[in-house]
VEXVO-741584 format. One record per residue: residue in three letters; y, z, x of N, C-alpha, C, O in turn. Coordinates in steps of 0.05 Angstrom, whole numbers, plus 5000, padded with zeros to 4 digits. Atoms other than C-alpha are relative to their C-alpha. Layout:
// VEXVO-741584
alaYZXYZXYZXYZX...
END
This chain:
// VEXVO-741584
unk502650084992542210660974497950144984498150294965unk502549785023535210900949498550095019499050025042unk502249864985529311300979498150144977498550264956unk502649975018522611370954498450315016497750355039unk501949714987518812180952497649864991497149714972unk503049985013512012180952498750254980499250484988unk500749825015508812610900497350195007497150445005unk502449904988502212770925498449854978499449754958unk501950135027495812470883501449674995501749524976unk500250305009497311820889503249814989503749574990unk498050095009504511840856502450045020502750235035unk497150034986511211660887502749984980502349914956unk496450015007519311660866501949915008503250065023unk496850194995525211210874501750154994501450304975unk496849895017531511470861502249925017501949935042unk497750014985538611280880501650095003502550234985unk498049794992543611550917502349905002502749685012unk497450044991550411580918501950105020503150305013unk498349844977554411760981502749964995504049754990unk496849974995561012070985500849995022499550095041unk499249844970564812121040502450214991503550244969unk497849735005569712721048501749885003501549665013unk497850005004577212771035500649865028499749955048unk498950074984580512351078502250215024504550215015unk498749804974583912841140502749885005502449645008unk498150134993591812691153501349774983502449564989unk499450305023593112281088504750065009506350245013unk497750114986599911901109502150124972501650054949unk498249995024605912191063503649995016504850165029unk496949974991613311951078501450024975500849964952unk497849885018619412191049502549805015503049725038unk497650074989625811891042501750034977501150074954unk498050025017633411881018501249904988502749785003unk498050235006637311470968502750065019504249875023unk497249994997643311700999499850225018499350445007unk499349854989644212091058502449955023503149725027unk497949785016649712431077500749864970500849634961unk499550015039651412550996502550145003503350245025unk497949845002657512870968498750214973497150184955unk500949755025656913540924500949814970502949694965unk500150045019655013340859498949654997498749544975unk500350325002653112560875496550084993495650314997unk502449955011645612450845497949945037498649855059unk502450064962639812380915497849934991496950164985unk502350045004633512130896498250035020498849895040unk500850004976628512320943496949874990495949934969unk502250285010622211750943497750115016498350205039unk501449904974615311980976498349764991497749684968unk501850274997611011380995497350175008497750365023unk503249934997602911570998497849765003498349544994unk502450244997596511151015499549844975499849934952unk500150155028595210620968496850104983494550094993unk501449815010591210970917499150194992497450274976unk498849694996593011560927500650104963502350004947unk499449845018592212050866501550255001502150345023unk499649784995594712670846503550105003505149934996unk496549895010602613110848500850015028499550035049unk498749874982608413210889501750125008503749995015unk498749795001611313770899503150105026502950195048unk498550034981618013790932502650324999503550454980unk499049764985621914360974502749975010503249755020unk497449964998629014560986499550285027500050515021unk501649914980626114881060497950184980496250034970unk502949885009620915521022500049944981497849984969unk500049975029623415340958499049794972501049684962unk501150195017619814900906502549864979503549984960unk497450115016625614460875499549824975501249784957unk502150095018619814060831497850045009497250115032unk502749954998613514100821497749854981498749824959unk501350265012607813620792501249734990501249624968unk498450185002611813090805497349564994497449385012unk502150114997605712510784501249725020503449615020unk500450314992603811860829500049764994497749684989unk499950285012605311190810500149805018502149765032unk499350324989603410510842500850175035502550075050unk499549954972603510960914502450255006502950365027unk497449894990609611370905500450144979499350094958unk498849815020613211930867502850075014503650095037unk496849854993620612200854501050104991501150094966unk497749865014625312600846502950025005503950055028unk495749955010633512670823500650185002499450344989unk498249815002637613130837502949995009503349925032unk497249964997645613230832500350305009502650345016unk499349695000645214040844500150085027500850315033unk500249774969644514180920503450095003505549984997unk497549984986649914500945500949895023499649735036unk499250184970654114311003499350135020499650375022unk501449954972651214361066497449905013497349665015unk501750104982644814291105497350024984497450224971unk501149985020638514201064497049905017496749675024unk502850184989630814111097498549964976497650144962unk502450045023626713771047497749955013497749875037unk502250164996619813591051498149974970498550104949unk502349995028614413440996496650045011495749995033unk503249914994606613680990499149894980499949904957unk500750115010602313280974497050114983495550244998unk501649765009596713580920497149865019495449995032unk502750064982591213120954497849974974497550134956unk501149985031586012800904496149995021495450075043unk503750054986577312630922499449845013497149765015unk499850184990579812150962500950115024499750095046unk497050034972586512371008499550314999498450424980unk499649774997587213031033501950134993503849974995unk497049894999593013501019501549975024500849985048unk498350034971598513381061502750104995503150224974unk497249864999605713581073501649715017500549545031unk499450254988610913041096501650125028501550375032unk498049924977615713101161502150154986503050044966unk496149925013622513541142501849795006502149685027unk497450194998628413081120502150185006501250394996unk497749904998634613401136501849824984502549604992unk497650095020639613251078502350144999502550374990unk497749964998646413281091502449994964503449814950unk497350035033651413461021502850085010503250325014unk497749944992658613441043501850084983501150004961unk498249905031664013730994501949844990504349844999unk498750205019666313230947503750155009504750345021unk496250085000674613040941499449974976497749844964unk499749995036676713230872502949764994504949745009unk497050115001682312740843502450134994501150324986unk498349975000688312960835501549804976503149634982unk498050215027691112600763502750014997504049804995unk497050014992698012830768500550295025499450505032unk498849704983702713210817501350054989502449914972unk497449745008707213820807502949905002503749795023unk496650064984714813700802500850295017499550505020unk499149824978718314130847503350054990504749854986unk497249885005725614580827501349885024500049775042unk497850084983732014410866500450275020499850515015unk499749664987733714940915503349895022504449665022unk497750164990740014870958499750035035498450215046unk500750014973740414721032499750285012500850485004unk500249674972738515331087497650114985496150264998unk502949905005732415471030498349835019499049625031unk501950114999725915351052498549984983498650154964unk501150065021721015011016498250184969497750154945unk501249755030717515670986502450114976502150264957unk497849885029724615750942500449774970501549744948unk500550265035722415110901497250044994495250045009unk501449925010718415260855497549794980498649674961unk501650225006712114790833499650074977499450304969unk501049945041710414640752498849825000499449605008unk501850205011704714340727498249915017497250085031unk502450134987699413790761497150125004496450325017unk502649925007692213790743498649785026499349605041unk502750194984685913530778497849994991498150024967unk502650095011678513400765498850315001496750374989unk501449744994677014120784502550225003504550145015unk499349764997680114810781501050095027499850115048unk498349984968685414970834502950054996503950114975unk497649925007692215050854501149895019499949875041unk498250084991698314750877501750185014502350405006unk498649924991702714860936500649895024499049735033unk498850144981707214670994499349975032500050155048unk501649934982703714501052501050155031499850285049unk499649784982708314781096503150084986504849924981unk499249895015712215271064503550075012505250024996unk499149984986717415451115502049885004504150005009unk498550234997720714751120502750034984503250084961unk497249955023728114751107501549654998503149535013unk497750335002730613981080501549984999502850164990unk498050024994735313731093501749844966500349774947unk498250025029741113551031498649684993498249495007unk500150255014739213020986496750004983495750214976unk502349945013732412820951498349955026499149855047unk502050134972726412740999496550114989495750304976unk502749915005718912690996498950205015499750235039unk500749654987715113421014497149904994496249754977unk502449995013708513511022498650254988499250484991unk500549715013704413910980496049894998494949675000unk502349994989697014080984497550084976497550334972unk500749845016692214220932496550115000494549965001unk502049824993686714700939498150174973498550334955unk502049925035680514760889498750255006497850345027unk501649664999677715430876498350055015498550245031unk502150024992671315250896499649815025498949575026unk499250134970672715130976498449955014498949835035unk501450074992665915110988498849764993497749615009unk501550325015663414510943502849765009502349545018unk497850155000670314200949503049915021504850085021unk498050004987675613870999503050044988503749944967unk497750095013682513960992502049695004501449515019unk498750265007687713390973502750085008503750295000unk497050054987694813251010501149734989500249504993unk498750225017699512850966503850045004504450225020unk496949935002708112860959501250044970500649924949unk496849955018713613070914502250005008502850015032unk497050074985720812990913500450294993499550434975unk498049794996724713540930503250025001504350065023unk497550074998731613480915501550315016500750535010unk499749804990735513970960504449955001506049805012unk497050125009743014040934502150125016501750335028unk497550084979750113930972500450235022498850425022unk499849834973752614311037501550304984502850334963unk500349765010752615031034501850215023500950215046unk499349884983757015511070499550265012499350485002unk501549874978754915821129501350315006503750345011unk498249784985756116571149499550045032497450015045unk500249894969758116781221500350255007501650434998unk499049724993757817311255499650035031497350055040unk499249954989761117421317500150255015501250445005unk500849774984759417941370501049985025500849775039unk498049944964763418141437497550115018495550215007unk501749834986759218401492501550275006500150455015unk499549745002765018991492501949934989503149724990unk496449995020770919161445501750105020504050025016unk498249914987774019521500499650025029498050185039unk500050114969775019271570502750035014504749955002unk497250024984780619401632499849605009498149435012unk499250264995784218781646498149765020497349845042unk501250114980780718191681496950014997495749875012unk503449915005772718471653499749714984501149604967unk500650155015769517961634498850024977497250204979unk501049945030767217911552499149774993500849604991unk501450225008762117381530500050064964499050244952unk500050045035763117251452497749794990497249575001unk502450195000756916951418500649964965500650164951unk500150135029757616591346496749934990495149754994unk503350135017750816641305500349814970502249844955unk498550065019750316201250495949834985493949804998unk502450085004744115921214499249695016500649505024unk500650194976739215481256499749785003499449645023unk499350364999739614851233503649864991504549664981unk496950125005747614871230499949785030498149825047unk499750194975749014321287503850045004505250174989unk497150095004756614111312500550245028498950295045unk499149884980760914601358501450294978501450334954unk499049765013764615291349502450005021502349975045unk497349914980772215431372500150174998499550264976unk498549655001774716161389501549975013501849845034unk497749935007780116351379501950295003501650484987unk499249684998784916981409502349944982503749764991unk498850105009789416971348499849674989498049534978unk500450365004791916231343499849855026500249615030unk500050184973790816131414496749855011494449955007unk503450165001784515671432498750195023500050165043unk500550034971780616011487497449785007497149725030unk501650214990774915491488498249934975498450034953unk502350175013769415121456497650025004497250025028unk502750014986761615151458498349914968498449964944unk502350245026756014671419498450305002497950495017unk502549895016751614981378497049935014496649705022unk502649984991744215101402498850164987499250404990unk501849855017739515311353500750264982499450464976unk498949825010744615641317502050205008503550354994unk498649804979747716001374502049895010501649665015unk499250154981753615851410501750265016501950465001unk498949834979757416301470502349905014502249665020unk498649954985763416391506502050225020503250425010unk499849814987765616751559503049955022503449765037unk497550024990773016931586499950275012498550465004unk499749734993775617481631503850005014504850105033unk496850065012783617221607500850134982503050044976unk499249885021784517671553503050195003502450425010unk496449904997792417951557498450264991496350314979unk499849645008793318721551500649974975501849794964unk499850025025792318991487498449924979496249824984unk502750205011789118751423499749824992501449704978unk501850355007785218141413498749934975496650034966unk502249965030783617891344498749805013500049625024unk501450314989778317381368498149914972496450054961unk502650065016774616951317498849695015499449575035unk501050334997770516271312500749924973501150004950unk500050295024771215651279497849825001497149705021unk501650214995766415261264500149744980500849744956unk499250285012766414481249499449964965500649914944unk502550105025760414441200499449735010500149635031unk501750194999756313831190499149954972499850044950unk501250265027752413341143497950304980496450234962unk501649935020748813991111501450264993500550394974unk498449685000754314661122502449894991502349664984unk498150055005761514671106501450115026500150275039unk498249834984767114901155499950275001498850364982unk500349645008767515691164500650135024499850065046unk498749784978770916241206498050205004495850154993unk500449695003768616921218501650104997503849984993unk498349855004771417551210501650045031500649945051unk499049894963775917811280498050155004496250254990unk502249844974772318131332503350145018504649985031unk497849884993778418591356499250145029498150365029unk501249904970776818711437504150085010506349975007unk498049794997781619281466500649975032499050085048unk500550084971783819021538502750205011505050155003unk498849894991787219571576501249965026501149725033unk499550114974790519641651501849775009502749594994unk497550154990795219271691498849705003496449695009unk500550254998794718521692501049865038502449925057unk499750094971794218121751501149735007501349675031
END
């Protein structure tokens, strides 16, 4: 508009004015994600939308931390790339510099989620032969690479296979356990022919009066299966299945005198047949 001073004496003055108004209060700034949840190392663009017209930078935060800075305005909006967050929990926001127009502003916090990338896995490890009753920690893994720095091994170590070839699993674990999941894949395990078993044979006494009863217990490794005979001499006194390796019998027939007692055992699809040594029980006293 214009407005006219008077001068005094007769003279007066026009002049025109230009009115500003002040910085706009609460200038609108949203933020957003190309890609949220991301994986470690995937690129995130984060987009901030501003009033149309809107001059001036924007400066964006990793929560206190400035991650860019004079990032310029274009056509309403500014951005920025980044592949580098680490994995985990991430508040961004951007500030806006605010021009003779818009005010400075700050946007809402985004919460950006980076989860820890899956590395590939290009080849797996072969795996040594080991022979039945090992467990899997006595085969020994060679070789297999991946996209990232790590190491091969059996995911459960413990496991005893059974004879023949068979797929195992194995597990592979990148250095960097924070940026990176691990990967569960197979190998063959060849696990070679039946293997013979030792026993060992225990009395509950070597030396008993006639008629005492004596429980004999055959140990034998725990995945043998099948049954066990004992034996006083070549005489049978009974039979008992295998349980977890274990098997028991118990007589209180033993003739005066001494007793060579052993076991027999059958075997199965992964042991061979196999005795023990005697168990020599000393049965004194008159018989009845």
């Amino acid at each position: 508009g214009t407005f006219t001073v008077s001068l005094g004496n007769g003279y007066t003055e026009t002049a025109a004015v230009v009115w500003q108004s002040p910085p706009t209060q609460g200038s609108a700034v949203t933020l957003s994600s190309s890609q949220n949840p991301s994986a470690y190392g995937e690129q995130v663009t984060f987009t901030v939308a501003v009033p149309a017209g809107a001059t001036g930078t924007i400066t964006f935060y990793d929560g206190p931390t400035a991650i860019s800075s004079g990032e310029p305005i274009s056509d309403g909006s500014a951005t920025y790339s980044t592949s580098a967050m680490a994995a985990g929990s991430h508040t961004i926001t951007a500030a806006y510099s605010g021009d003779s127009n818009y005010a400075a502003a700050t946007s809402d916090p985004l919460t950006q989620t980076v989860n820890r990338a899956t590395p590939t896995v290009t080849s797996w490890p072969t795996a040594s032969s080991i022979t039945y009753g090992q467990t899997l920690a006595s085969s020994t893994l060679s070789g297999g690479s991946a996209s990232v720095p790590g190491s091969f091994a059996f995911t459960s170590p413990a496991t005893v296979p059974p004879v023949g070839t068979s797929s195992q699993s194995v597990t592979f674990t990148p250095t960097d356990t924070a940026s990176y999941n691990t990967v569960t894949g197979t190998v063959s395990v060849t696990v070679n022919g039946k293997t013979t078993p030792t026993i060992l044979l225990t009395a509950s006494s070597t030396s008993v009066r006639s008629r005492t009863n004596v429980i004999f217990t055959a140990s034998l490794p725990v995945t043998a299966t099948g049954s066990v005979i004992f034996y006083d001499g070549t005489t049978v006194l009974g039979e008992s299945t295998l349980l977890s390796g274990s098997a028991s019998f118990a007589t209180r027939k033993l003739p005066i005198g001494l007793n060579s007692i052993t076991a027999s055992y059958s075997g199965d699809a992964n042991y061979t047949a196999a005795i023990s040594n005697p168990v020599i029980v000393s049965v004194s006293g008159k018989s009845h």
